[in-house]
PLY file of the C-alpha trace (Angstrom):
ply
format ascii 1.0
element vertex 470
property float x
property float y
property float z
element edge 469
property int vertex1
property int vertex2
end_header
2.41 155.47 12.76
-1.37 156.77 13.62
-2.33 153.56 11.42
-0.63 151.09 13.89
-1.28 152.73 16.51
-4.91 152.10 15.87
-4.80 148.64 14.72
-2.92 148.09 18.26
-5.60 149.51 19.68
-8.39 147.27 18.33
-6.48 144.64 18.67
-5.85 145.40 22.59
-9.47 145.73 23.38
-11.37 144.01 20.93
-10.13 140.72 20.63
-10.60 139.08 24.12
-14.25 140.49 23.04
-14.17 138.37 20.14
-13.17 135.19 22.04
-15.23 135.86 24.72
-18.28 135.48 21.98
-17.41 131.98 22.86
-20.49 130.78 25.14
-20.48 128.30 27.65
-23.22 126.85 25.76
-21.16 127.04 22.73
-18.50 124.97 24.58
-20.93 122.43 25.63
-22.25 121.69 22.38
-18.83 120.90 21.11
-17.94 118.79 24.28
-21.06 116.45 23.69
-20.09 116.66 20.11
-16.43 115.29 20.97
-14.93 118.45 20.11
-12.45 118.98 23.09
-9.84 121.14 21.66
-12.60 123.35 20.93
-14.57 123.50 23.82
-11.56 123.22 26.33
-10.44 126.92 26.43
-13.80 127.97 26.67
-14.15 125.89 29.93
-10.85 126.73 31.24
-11.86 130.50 30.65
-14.80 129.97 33.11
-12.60 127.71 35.02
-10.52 130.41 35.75
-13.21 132.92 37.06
-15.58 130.11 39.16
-13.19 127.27 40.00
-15.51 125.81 42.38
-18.32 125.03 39.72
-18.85 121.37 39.98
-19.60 120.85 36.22
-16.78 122.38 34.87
-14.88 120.66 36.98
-16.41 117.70 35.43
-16.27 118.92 32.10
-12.09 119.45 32.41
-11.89 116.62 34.12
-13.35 114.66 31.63
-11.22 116.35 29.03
-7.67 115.97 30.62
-9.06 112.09 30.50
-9.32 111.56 27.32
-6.13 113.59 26.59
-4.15 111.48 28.62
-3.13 113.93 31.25
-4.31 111.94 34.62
-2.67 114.10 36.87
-4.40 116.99 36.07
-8.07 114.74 35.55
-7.40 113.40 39.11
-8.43 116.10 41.08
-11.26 117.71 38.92
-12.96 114.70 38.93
-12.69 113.79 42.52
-13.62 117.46 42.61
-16.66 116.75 40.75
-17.76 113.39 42.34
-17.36 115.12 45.47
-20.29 117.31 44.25
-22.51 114.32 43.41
-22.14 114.84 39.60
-23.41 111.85 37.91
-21.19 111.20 34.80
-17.61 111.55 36.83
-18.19 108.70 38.62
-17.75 106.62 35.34
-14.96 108.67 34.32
-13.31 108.45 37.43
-13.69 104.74 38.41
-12.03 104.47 34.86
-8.84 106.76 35.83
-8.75 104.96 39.20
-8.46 101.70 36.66
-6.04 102.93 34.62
-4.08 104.30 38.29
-4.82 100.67 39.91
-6.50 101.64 42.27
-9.29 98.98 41.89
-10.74 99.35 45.08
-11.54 102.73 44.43
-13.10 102.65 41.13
-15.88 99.93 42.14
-16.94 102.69 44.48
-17.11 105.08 41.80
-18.23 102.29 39.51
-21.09 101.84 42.60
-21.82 105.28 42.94
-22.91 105.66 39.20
-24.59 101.85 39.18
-26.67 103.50 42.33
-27.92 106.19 40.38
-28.48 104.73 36.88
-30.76 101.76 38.20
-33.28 102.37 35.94
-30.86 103.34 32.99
-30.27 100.02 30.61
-27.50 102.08 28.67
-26.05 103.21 31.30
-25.54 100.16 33.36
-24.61 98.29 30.19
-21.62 100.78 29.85
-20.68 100.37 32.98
-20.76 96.62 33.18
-18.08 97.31 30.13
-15.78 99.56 32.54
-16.20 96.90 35.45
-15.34 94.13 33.28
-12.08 95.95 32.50
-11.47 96.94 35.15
-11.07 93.35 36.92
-9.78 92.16 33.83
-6.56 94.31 34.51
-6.60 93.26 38.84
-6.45 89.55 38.02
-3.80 90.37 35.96
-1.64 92.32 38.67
-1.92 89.10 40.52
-0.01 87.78 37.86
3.12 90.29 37.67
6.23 88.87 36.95
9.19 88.95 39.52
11.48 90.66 37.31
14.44 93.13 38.17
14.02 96.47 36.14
17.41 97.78 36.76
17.48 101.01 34.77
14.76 103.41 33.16
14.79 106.10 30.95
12.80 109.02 29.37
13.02 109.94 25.99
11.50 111.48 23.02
9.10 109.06 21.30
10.81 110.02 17.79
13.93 108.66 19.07
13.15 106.50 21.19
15.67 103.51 19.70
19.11 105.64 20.94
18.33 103.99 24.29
18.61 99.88 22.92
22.26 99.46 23.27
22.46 95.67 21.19
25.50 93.36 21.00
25.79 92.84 17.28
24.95 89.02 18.32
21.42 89.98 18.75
21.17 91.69 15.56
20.17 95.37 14.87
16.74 98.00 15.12
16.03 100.79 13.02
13.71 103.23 12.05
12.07 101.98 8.96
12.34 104.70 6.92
15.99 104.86 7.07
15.95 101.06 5.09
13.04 101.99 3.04
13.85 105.22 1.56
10.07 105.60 0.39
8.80 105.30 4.04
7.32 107.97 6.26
9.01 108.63 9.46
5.98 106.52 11.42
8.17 105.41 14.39
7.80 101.86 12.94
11.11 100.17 13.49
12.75 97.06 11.18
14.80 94.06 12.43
17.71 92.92 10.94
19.20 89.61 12.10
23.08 89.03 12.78
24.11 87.61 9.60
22.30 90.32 7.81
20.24 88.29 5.28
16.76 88.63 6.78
14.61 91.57 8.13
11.20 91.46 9.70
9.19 94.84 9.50
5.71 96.01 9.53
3.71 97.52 7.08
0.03 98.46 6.20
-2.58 101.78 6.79
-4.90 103.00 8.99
-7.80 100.99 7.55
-6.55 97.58 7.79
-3.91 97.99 10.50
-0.32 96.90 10.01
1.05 93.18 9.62
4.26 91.80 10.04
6.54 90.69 7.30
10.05 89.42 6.24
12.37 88.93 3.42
15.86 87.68 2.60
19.16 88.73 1.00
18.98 87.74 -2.30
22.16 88.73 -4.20
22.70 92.31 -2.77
19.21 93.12 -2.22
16.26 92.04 -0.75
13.79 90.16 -1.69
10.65 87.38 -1.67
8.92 89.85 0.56
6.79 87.12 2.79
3.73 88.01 5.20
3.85 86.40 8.36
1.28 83.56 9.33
-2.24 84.57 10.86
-1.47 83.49 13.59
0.33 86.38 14.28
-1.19 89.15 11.67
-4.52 89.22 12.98
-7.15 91.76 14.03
-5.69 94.88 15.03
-1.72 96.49 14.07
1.13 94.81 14.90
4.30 96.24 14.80
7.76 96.48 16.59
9.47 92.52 15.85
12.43 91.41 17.38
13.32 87.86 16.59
15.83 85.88 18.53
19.28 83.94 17.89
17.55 80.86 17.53
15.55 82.41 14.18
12.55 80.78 15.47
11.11 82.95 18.55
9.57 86.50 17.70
8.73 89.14 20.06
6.33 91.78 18.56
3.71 94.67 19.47
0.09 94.24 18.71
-3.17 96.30 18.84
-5.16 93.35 18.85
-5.06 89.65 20.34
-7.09 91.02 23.39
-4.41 94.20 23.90
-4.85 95.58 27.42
-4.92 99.25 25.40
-3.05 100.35 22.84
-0.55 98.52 21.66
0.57 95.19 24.51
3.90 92.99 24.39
3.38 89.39 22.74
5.46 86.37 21.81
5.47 83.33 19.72
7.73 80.82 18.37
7.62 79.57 14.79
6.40 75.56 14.34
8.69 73.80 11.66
6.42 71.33 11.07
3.15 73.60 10.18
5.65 75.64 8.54
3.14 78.84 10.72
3.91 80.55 14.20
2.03 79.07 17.15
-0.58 81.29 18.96
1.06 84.22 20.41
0.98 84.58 24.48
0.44 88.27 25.90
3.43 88.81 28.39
2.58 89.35 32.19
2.63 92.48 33.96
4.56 94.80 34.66
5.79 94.39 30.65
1.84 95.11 29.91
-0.13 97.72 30.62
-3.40 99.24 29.93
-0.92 101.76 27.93
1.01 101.49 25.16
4.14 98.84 25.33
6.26 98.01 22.82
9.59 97.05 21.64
10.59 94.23 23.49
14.55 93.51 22.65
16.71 90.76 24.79
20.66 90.62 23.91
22.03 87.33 25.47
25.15 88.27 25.07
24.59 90.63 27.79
22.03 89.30 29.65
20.01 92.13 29.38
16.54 93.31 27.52
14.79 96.37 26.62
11.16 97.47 26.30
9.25 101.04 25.72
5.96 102.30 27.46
4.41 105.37 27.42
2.45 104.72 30.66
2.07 107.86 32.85
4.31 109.87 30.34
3.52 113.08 28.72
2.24 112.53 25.30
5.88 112.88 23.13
7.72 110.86 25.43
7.96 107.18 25.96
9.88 105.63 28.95
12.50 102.80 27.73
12.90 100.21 30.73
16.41 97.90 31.05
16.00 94.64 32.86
17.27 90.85 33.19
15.16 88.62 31.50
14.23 85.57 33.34
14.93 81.62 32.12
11.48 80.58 32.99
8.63 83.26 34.40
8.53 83.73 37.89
5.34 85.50 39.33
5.21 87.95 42.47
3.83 86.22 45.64
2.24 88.05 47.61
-1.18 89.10 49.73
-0.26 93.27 49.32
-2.35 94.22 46.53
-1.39 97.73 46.87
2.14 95.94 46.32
1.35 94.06 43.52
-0.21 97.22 41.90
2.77 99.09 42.48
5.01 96.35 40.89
2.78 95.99 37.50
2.71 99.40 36.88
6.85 100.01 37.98
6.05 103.01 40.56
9.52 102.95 41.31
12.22 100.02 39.35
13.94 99.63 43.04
10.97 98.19 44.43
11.77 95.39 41.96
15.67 94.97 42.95
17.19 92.33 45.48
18.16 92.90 48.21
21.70 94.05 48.50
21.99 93.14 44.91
24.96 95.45 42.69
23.48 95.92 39.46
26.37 98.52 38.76
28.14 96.11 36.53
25.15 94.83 34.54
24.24 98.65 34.19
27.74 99.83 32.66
27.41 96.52 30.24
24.00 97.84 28.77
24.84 100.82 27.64
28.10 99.60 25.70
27.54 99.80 22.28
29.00 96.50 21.46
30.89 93.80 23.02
33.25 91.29 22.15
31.99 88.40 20.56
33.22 84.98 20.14
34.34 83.88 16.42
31.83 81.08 14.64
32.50 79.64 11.78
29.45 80.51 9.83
28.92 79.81 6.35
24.87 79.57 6.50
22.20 79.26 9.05
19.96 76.66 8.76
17.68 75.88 11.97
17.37 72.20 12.82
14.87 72.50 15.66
14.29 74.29 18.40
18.06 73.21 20.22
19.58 73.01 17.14
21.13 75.33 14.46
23.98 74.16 11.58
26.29 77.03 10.22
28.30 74.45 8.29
28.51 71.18 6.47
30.55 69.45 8.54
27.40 69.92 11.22
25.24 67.43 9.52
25.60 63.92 10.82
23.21 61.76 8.16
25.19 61.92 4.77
21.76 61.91 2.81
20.59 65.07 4.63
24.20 66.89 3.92
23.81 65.46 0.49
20.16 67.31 0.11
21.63 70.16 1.54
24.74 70.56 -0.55
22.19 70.51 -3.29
20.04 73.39 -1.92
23.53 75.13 -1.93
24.31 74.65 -5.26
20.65 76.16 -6.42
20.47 79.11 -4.22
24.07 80.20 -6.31
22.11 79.14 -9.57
19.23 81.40 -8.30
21.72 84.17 -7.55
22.65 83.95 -11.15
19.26 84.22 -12.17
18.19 86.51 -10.03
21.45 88.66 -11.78
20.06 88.12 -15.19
16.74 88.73 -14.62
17.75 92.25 -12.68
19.56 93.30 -15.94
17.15 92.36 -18.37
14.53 94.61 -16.59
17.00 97.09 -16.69
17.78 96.88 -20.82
13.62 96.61 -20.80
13.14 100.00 -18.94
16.20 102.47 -20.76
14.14 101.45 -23.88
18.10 99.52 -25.28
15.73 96.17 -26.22
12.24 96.10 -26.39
11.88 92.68 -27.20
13.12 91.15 -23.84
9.22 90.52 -22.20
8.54 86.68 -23.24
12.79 86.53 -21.90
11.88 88.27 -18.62
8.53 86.11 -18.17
10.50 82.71 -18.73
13.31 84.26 -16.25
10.69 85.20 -13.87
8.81 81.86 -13.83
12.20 79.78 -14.05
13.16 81.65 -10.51
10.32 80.69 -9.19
9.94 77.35 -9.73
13.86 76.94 -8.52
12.88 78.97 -5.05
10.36 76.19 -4.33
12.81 73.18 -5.43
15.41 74.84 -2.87
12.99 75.51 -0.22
11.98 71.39 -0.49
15.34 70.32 -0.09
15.73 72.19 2.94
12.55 70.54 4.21
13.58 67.31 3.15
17.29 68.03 4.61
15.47 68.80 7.75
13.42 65.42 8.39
15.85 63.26 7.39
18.73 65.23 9.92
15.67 64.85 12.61
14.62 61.02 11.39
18.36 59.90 11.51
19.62 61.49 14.66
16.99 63.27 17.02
0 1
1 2
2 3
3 4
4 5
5 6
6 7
7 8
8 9
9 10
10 11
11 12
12 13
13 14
14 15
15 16
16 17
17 18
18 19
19 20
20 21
21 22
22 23
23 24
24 25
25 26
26 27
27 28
28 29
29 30
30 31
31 32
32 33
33 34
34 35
35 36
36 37
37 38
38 39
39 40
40 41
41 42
42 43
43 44
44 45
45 46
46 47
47 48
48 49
49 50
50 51
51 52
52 53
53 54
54 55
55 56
56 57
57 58
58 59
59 60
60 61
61 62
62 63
63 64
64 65
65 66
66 67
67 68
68 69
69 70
70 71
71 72
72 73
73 74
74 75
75 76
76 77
77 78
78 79
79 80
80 81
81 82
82 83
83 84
84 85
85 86
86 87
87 88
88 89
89 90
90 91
91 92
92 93
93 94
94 95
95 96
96 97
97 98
98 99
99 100
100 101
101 102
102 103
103 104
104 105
105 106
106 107
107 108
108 109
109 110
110 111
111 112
112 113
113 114
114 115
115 116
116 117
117 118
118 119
119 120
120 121
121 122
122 123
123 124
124 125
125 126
126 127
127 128
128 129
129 130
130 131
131 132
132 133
133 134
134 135
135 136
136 137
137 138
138 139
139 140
140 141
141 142
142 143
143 144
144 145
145 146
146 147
147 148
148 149
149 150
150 151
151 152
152 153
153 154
154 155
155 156
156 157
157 158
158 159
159 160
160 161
161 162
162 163
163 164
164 165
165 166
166 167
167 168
168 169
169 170
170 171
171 172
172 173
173 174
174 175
175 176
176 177
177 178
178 179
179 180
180 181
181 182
182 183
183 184
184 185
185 186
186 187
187 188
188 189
189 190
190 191
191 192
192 193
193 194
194 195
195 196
196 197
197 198
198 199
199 200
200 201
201 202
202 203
203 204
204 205
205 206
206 207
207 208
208 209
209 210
210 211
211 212
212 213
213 214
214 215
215 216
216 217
217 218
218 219
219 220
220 221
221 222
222 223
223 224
224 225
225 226
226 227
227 228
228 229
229 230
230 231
231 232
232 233
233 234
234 235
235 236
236 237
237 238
238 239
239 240
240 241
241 242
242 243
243 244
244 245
245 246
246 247
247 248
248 249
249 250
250 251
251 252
252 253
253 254
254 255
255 256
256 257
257 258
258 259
259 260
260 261
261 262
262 263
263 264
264 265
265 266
266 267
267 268
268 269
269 270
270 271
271 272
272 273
273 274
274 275
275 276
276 277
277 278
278 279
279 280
280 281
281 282
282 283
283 284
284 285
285 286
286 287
287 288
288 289
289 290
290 291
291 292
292 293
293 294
294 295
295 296
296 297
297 298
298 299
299 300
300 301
301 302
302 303
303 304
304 305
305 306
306 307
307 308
308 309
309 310
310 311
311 312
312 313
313 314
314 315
315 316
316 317
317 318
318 319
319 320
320 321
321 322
322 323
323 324
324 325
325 326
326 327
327 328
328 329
329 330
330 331
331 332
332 333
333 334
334 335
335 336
336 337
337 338
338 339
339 340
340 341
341 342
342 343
343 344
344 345
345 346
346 347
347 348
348 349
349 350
350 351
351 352
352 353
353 354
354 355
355 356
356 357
357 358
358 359
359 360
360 361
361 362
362 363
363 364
364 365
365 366
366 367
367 368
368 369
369 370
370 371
371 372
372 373
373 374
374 375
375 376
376 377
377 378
378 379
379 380
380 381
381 382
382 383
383 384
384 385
385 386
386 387
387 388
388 389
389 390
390 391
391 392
392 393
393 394
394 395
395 396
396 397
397 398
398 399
399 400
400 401
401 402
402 403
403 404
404 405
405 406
406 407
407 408
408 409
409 410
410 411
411 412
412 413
413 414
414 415
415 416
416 417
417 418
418 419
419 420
420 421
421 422
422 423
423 424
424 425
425 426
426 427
427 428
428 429
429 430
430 431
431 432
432 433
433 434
434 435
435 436
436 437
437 438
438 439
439 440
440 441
441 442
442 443
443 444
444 445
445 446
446 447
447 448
448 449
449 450
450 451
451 452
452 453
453 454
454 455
455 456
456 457
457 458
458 459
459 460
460 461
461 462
462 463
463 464
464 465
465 466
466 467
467 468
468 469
């Protein structure tokens, strides 16, 4: 007992000795170094005794900044440019950015031009911030008059409990619960309503992620395909959700001039380039200089979906509900204070009509499914944009039915193929016939060959449907 006694002892009055070796100087170094999470208790130690010392202020200000945490960087900066220190001007004409409060950074931003005239590096970083920082007002003047009828804070980890889909608009999930060998990354995989193609996103930290897809071939799937450049750029993208139609694609990107993080983008695939057209960055208040992601519609229900982590602690993520729009509709208005408070959804009833009852709409999205009406659907094969056949009787040119039917008959040819070739790879690897390579290499190239012949006669079914009739 004398033993832990004395270990309790030392413990008691040596160890905030031992931490307090920690200098201020020590905690500088790291700061300039980048090393926050080092130098941060250090600062909030002095903090603590001397709360009125302008620089650490600055220094915690600075910190809470570049962790994320605004509200507490708010008043430690102002705290700091109060006290005419030169650096928290920058940093706070960014947070003012990032709050929009524009008018308010440029007098930062001024403050800090005003005493950096002579300081090339300096100005040159701030012409960066300034840039950015108008960049994101022009946008506010184009936020989108849409209703935001329902919001919702949840754990980013789990963030997909709160997309409530009609089985019409197919299905999300996390990736890792379709591929098994997956990490649990909070990437998420599309499946469309028929089941028979999926559109994920894959890649590392190096390169970024890209977007691909692949279809149902027998049981599994399969001719894993990587989406045009168009889409998989610079930068990660991530989080697709593709439409009814089969031919529009929402998705989440890094790059493509992102506002920060990752922004909201769509694009529509061209069936005559056989590639997706450029993708447009959606408006404000679906963008952000956070990260947004996610975007879902179900037109069943008349009702979409998307995520943000603006102004959220850093494991949570905000999931908004609202009524997509048939064509966009901006804000018009001379408020800018309004405007900002619309793009960055201060509160989702600013957005609502007036004496609108979105009660009903709000019950509807978060039913798990609906009742949906019965279509005879024995393929899907897009047309053009307004057009989709499920069947053959939905051809009108006989040749391009004819072409069709043809495509039909090979895709059940390839299934067969696909079945042999699956079981000779399985003889090959339990070691039962060892001579089955040159069979599995004429298999493999004979599958091949037939995917393009099926994949022309759907092209050539297409134009001649088109040339005959539209």
């Amino acid at each position: 007992m004398k033993v832990r006694h004395i270990i309790f002892v030392f413990i008691l009055f040596f160890a905030p000795t031992l931490s307090m070796g920690q200098t201020i100087d020590d905690a500088k170094k790291w700061y300039l170094e980048g090393n926050y999470a080092q130098a941060k208790p250090v600062f909030e130690r002095e903090y603590q005794a001397n709360p009125t010392n302008a620089p650490l202020n600055q220094w915690l200000g600075v910190i809470a900044f570049m962790e994320g945490d605004y509200r507490k960087a708010r008043p430690l900066l102002e705290f700091a440019s109060q006290k005419n220190i030169l650096e928290s001007y920058l940093y706070l004409g960014q947070l003012y950015t990032k709050l929009y409060r524009f008018s308010d950074a440029e007098k930062e931003f001024a403050k800090y031009e005003k005493a950096n005239r002579r300081n090339k590096e300096a100005l040159a970083k701030l012409t960066t911030h300034r840039e950015y920082a108008d960049k994101l007002k022009r946008l506010t003047n184009r936020t989108e008059d849409v209703q935001i009828i329902d919001s919702i804070i949840v754990p980013k980890s789990d963030f997909l409990t709160a997309y409530k889909l009609s089985a019409s608009a197919g299905s999300i999930q996390p990736i890792n619960k379709f591929f098994r060998h997956q990490s649990n990354n909070n990437q998420v995989l599309f499946i469309n309503e028929r089941q028979d193609k999926i559109y994920y996103s894959l890649g590392d930290s190096v390169s970024g992620n890209k977007l691909y897809t692949m279809e149902k071939l027998l049981d599994n799937f399969g001719n894993e395909k990587r989406l045009s450049e168009s889409i998989n750029q610079n930068g990660s993208q991530a989080y697709p959700f593709v439409m009814p139609d089969g031919l529009t694609i929402y998705f989440s990107s890094t790059g493509h001039g992102s506002l920060g993080g990752y922004d909201l983008f769509v694009t529509r695939y061209n069936l005559n380039s056989n590639a997706y057209l450029t993708p447009n960055q959606l408006n404000m208040p679906f963008n952000s200089p956070f990260n947004d992601y996610m975007m879902a519609i179900d037109e069943e229900k008349g009702i979409g979906w998307f995520a943000s982590d603006r102004f959220q602690p850093k494991d949570s993520v905000c999931v908004y509900t609202f009524i997509p729009l048939s064509e966009v509709t901006l804000l018009e208005s001379e408020d800018s204070d309004y405007l900002a408070n619309r793009a960055k959804i201060s509160s989702i009833k600013n957005s609502w009509k007036p004496d609108a009852d979105y009660s009903a709409l709000l019950q509807h999205s978060h039913t798990i499914t609906t009742t949906q009406k019965t279509i005879q659907k024995d393929f899907t094969f897009i047309i053009n944009d307004e057009k989709t056949y499920y069947t053959l009787s939905d051809f009108k040119s006989g040749s391009a039915r004819s072409l069709f039917s043809q495509a039909i008959n090979q895709e059940n040819r390839l299934k067969q193929l696909e079945e042999e070739l699956s079981n000779k790879r399985d003889q090959l690897s339990a070691g039962t016939n060892t001579s089955l390579s040159v069979t599995i290499l004429n298999l493999e190239k004979e599958t091949e060959n037939l995917f393009i012949e099926i994949e022309s006669l759907k092209f050539r079914a297409r134009n001649e449907e088109i040339r005959n009739n539209y």
